[in-house]
The first five atom37 places (N, CA, C, CB, O) and aatype in JSON, in Angstrom:
{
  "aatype": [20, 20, 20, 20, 20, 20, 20, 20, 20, 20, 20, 20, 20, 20, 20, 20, 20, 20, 20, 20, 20, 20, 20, 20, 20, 20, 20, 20, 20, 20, 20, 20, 20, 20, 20, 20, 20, 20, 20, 20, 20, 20, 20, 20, 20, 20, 20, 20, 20, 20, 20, 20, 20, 20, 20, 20, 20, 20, 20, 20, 20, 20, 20, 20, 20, 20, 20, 20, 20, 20, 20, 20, 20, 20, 20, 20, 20, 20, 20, 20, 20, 20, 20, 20, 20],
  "atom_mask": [
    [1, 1, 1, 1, 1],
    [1, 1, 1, 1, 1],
    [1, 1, 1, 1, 1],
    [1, 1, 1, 1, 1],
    [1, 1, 1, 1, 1],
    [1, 1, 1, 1, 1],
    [1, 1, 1, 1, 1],
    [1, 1, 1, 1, 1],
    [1, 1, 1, 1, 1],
    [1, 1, 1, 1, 1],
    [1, 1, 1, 1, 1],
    [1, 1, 1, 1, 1],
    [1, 1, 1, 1, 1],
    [1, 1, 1, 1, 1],
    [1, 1, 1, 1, 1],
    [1, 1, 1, 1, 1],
    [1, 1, 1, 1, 1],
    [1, 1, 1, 1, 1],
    [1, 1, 1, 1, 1],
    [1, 1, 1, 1, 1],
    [1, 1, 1, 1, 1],
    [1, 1, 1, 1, 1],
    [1, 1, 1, 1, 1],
    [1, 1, 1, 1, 1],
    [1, 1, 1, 1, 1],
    [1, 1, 1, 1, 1],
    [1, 1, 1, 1, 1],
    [1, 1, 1, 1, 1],
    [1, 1, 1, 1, 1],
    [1, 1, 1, 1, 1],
    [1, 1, 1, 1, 1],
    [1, 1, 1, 1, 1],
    [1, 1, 1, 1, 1],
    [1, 1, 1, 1, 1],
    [1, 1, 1, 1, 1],
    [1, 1, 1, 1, 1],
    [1, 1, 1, 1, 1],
    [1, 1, 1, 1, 1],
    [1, 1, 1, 1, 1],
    [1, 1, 1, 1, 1],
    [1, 1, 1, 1, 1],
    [1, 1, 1, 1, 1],
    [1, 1, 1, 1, 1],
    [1, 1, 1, 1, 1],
    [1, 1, 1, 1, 1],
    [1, 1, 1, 1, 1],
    [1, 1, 1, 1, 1],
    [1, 1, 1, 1, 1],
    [1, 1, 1, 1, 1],
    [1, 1, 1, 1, 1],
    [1, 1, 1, 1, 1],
    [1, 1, 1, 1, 1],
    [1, 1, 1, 1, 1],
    [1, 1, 1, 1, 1],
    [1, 1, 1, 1, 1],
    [1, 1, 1, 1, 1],
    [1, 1, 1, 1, 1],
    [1, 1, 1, 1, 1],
    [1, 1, 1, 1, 1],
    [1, 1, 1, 1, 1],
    [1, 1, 1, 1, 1],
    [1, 1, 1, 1, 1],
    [1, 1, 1, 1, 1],
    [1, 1, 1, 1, 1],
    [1, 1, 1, 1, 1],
    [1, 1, 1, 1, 1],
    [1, 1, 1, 1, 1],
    [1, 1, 1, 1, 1],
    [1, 1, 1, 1, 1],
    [1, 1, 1, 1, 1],
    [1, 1, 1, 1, 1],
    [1, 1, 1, 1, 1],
    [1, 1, 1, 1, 1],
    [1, 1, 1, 1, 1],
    [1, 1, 1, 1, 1],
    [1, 1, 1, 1, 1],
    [1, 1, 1, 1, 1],
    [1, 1, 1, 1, 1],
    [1, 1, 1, 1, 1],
    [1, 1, 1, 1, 1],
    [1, 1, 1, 1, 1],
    [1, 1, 1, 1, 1],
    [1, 1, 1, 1, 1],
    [1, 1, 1, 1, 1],
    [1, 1, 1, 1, 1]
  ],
  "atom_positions": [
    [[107.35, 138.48, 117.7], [108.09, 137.37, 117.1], [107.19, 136.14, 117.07], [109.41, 137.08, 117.9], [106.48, 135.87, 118.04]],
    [[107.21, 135.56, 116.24], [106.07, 134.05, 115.64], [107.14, 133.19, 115.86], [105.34, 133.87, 113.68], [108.32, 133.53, 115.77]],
    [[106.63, 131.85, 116.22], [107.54, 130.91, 116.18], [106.73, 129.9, 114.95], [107.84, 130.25, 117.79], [105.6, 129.52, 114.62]],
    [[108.52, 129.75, 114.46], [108.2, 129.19, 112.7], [107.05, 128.08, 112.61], [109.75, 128.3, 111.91], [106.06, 128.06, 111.86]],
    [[107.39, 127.34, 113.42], [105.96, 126.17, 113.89], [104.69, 126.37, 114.11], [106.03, 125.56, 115.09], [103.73, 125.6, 114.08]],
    [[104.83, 127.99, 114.42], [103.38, 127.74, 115.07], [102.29, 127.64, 114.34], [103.0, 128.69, 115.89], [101.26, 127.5, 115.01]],
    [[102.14, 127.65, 113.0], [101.16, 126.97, 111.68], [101.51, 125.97, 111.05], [100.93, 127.77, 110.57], [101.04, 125.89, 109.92]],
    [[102.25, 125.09, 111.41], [102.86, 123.89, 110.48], [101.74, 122.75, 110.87], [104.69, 123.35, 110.95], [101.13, 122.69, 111.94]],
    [[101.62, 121.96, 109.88], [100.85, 121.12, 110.16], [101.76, 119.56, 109.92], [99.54, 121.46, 109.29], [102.51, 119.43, 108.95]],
    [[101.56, 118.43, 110.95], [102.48, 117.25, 110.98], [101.3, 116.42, 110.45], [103.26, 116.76, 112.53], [100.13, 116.48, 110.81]],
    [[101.87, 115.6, 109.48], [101.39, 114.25, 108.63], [102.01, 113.52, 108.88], [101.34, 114.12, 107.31], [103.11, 113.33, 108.34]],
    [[101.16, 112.36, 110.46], [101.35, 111.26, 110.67], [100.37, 110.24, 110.85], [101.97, 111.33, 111.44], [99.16, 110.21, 110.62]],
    [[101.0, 109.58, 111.22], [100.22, 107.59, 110.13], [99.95, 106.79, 112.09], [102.71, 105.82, 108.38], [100.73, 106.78, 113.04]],
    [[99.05, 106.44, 112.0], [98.68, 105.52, 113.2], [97.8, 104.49, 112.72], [97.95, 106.28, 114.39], [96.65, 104.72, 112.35]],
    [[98.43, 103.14, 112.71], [97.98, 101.67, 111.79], [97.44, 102.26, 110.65], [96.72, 100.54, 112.51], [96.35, 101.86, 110.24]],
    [[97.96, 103.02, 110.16], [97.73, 103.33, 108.52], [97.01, 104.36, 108.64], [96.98, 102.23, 107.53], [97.22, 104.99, 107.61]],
    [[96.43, 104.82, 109.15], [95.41, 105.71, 109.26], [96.44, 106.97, 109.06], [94.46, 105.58, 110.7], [97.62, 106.85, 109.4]],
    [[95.91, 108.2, 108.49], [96.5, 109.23, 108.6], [95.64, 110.26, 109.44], [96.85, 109.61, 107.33], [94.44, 110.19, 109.69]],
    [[96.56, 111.27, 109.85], [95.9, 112.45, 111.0], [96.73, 113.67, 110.41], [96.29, 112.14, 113.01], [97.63, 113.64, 109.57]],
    [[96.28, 114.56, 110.98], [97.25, 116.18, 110.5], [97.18, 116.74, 112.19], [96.1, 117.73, 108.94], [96.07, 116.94, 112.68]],
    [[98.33, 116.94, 112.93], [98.67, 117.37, 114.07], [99.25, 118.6, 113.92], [99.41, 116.53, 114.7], [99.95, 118.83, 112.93]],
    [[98.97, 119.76, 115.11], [99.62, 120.69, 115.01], [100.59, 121.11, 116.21], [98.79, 121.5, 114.67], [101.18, 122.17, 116.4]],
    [[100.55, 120.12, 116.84], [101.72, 120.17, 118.28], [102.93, 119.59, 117.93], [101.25, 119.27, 119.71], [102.91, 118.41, 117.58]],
    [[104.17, 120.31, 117.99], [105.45, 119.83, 118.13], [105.29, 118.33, 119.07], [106.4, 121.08, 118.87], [105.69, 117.21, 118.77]],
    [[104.7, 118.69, 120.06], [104.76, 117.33, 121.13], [103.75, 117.15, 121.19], [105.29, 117.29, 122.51], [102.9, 117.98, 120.87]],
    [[103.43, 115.7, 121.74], [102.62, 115.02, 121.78], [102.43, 114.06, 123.0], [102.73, 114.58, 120.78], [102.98, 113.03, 122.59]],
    [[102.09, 113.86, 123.93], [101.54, 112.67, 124.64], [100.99, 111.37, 124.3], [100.75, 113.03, 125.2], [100.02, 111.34, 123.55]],
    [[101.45, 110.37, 124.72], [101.07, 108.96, 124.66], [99.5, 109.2, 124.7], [101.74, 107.98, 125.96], [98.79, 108.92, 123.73]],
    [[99.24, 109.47, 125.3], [97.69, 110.1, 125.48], [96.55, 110.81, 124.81], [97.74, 110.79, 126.16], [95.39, 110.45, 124.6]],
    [[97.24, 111.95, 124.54], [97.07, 112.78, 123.57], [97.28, 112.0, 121.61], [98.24, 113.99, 124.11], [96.88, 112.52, 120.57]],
    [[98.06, 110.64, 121.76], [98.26, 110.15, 120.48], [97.28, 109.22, 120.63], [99.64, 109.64, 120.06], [96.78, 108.91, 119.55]],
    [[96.73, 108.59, 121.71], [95.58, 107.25, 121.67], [94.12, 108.47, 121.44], [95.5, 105.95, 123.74], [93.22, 108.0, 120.74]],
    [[93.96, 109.46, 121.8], [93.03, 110.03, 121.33], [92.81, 109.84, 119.81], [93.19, 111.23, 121.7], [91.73, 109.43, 119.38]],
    [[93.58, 110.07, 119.23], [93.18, 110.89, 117.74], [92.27, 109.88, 117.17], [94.6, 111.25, 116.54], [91.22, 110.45, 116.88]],
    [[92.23, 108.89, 116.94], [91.91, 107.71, 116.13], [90.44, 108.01, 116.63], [92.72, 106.09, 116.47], [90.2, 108.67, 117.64]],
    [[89.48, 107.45, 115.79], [87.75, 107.37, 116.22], [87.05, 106.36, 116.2], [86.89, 108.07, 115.49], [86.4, 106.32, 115.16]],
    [[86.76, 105.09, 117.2], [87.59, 105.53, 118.41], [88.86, 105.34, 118.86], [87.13, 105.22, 119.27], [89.72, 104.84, 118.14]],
    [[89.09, 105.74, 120.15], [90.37, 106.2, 120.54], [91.15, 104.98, 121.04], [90.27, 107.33, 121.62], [90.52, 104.13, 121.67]],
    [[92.38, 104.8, 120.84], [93.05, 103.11, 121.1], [92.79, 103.02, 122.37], [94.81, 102.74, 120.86], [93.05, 103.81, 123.28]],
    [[92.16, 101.85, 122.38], [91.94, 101.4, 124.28], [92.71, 101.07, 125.06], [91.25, 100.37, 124.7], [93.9, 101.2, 124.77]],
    [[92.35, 100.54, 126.31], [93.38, 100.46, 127.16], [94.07, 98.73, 127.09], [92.72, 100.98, 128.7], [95.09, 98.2, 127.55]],
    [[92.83, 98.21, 126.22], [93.43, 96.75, 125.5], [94.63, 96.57, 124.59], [92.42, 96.2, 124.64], [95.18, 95.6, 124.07]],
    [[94.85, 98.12, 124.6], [96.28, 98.19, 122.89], [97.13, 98.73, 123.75], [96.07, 99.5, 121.05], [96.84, 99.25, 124.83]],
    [[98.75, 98.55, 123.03], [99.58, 99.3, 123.66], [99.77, 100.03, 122.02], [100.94, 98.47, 124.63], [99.55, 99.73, 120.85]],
    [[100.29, 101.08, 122.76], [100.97, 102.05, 120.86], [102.48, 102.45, 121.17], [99.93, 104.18, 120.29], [103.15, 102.76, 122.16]],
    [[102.7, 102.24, 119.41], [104.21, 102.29, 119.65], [104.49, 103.28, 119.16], [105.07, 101.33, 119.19], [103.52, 104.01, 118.95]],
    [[105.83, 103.79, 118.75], [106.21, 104.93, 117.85], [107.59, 103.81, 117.35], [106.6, 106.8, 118.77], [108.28, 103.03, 118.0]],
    [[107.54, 104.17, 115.95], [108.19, 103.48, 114.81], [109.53, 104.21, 114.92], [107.39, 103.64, 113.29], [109.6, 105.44, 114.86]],
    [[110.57, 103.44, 115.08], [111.93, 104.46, 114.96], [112.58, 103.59, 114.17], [112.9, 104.93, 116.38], [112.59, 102.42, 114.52]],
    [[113.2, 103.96, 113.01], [113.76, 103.76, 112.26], [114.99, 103.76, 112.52], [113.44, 104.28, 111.54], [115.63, 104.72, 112.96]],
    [[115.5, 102.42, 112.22], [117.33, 101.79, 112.67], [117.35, 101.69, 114.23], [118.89, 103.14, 112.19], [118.38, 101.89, 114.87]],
    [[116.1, 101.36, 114.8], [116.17, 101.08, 116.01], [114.99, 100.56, 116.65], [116.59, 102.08, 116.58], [113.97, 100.98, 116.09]],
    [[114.67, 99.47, 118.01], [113.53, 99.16, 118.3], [112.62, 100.09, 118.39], [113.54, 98.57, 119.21], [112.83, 101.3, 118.48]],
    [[111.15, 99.3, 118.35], [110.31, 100.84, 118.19], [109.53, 100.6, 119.56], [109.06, 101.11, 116.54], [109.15, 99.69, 120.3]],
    [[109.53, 102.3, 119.4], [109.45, 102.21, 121.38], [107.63, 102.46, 121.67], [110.69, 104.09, 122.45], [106.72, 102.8, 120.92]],
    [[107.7, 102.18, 122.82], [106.4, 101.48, 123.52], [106.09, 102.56, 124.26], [106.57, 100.06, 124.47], [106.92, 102.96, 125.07]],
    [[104.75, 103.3, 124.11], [104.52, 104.8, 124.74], [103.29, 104.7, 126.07], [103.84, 105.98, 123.3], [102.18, 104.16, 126.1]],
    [[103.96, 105.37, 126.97], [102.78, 105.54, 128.03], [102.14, 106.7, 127.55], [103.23, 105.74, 129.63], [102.46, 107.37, 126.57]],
    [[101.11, 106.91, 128.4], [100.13, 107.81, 128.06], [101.0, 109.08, 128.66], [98.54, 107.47, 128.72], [100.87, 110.21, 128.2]],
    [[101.76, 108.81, 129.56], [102.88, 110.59, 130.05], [103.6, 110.83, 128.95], [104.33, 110.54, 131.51], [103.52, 111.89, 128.34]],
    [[104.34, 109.88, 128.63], [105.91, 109.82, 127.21], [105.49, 110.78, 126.1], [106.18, 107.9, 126.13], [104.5, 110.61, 125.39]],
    [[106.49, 112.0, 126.01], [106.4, 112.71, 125.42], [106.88, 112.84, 124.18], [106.54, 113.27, 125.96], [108.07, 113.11, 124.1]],
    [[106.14, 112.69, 122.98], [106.96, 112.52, 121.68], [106.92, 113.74, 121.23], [106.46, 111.52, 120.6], [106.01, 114.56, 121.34]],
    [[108.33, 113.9, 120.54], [108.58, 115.0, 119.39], [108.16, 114.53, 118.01], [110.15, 115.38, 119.29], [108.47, 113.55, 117.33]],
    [[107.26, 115.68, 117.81], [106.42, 115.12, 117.08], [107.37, 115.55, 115.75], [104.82, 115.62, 117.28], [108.34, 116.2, 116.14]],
    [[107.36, 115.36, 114.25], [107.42, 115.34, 112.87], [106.87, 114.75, 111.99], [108.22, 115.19, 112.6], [106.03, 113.85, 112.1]],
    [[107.45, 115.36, 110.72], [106.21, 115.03, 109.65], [106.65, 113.93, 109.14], [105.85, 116.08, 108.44], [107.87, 113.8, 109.03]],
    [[105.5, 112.57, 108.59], [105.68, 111.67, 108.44], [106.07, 110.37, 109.4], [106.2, 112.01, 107.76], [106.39, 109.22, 109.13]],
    [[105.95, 110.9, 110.3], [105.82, 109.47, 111.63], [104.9, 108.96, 111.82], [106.02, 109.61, 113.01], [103.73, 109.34, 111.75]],
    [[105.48, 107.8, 112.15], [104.55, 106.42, 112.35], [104.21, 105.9, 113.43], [105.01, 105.36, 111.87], [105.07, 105.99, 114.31]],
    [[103.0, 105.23, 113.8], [102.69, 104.71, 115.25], [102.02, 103.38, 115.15], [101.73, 105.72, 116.09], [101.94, 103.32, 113.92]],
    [[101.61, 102.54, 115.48], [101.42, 101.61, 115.36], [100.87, 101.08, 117.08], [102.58, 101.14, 114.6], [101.52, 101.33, 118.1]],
    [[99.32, 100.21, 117.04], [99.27, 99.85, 117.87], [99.13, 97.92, 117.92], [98.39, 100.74, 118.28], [98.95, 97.27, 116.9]],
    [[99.25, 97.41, 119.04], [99.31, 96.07, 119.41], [98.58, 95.25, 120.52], [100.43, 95.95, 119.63], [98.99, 95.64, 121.62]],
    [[97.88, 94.51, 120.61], [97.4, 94.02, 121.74], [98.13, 94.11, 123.17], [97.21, 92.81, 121.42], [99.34, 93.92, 123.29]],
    [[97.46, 94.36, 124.02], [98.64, 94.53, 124.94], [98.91, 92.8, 125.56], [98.17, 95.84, 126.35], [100.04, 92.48, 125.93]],
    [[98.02, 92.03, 125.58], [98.2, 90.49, 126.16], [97.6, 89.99, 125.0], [97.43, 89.96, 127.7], [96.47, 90.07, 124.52]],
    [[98.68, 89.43, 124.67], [98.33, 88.32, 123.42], [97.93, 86.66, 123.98], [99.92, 88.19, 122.33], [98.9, 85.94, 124.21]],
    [[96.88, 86.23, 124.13], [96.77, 85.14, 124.21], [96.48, 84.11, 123.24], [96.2, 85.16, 124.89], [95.33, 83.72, 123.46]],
    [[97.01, 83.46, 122.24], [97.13, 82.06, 121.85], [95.74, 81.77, 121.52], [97.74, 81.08, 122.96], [95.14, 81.82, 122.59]],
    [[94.83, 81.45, 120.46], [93.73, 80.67, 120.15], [92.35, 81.48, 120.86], [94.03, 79.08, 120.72], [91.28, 80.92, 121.07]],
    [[92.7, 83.06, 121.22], [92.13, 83.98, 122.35], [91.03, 84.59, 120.88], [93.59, 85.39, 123.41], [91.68, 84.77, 119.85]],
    [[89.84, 84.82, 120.8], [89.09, 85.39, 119.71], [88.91, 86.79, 120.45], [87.62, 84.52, 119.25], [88.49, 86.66, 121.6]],
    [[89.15, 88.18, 120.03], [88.77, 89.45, 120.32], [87.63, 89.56, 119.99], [89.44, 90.37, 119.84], [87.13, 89.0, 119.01]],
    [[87.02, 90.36, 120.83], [85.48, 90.37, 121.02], [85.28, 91.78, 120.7], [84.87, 89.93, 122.56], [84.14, 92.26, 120.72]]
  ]
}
C-alpha cells in the first residue's frame, strides 16, 4: 500500500521566494533551512494564516505543510533609525 502523498510535491512561497517541498510536515527549522542562505537567527518566520493572525514559528513547531503556503520572515528586534549590516 503507497500512501497518496508520498510523491506529491508542495508549492510554497517564503518572502516571495518559491521552493517545492515534499514533506507533509515541516519544522520551524527545517523551513529556515530552505532559503540560500538560510533565515538567521536575526529573523523570526512566520506562517501566513488566512482569516487569522499569522503565527510565529520556533524551530520545534510543526507545520502541516500544503500547497500554496506562505511564510514570511521579520526582524526579530526592530530598532528605530538601527541600519542592518
Amino acid at each position: 500500500m503507497t500512501n497518496k502523498h508520498e510523491n506529491h510535491e508542495f508549492h510554497i512561497k517564503i518572502d516571495r521566494e518559491h521552493f517545492t517541498v515534499h514533506q507533509q510536515q515541516m519544522t520551524g527549522a527545517e523551513l529556515r533551512a530552505l532559503p540560500n542562505p538560510p533565515v538567521g537567527e536575526k529573523w523570526d518566520l512566520y506562517e501566513v494564516v488566512p482569516g487569522h493572525s499569522d503565527r510565529l514559528l520556533s524551530d520545534n513547531d510543526v507545520v502541516e505543510i500544503h500547497d500554496g503556503q506562505r511564510f514570511f520572515t521579520a526582524p526579530r528586534h526592530i530598532n528605530p533609525g538601527m541600519v542592518e549590516e
